[in-house]
N, C-alpha and C positions, 0 to 999 in steps of 0.2 A: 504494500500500500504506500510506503514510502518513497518506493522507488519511482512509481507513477508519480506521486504527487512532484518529484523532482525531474521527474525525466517529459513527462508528457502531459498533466495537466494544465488546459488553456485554461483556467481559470487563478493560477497560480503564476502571476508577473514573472516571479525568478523561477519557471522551469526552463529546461533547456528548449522545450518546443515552443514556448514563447518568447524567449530571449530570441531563437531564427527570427521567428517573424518582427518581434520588433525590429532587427537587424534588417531585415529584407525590406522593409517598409522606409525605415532608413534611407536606406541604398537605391529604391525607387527614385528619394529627391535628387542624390546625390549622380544619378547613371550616365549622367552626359561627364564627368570628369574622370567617373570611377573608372579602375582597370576594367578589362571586360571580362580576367581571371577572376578577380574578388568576386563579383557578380554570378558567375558561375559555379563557384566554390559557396556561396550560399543558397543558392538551389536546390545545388546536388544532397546540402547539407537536410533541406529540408524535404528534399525527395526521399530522400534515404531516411527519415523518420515516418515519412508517411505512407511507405511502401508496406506492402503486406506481410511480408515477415515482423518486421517493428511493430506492426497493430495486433499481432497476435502476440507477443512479448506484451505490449500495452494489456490488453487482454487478462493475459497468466496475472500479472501485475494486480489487476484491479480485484479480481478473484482471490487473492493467496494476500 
């Protein structure tokens, strides 16, 4: 339960899947200057949490 609340609840400001998106939203204002690596590198950041293996880990998480 802990682990979700840090790893993957959108209702918790400091998890990590909220910290992406606030980063990514960030990054939105900032995309005309920013690398077009960094940009990419937070995508893949937040693809890679919301891919299906991750939500079934979120999952076990929520249950145990």
């Amino acid at each position: 339960m802990y682990l979700f609340f840090l790893l993957f609840d959108c209702e918790n400001p400091l998890s990590a899947l909220s910290s992406l998106f606030s980063a990514r939203e960030n990054a939105k204002i900032l995309r005309d200057i920013l690398p077009v690596a960094l940009w990419e590198q937070l995508n893949e950041a937040i693809f890679f949490f919301l891919r299906p293996q991750s939500l079934r880990v979120c999952n076990l998480l929520i249950i145990h």
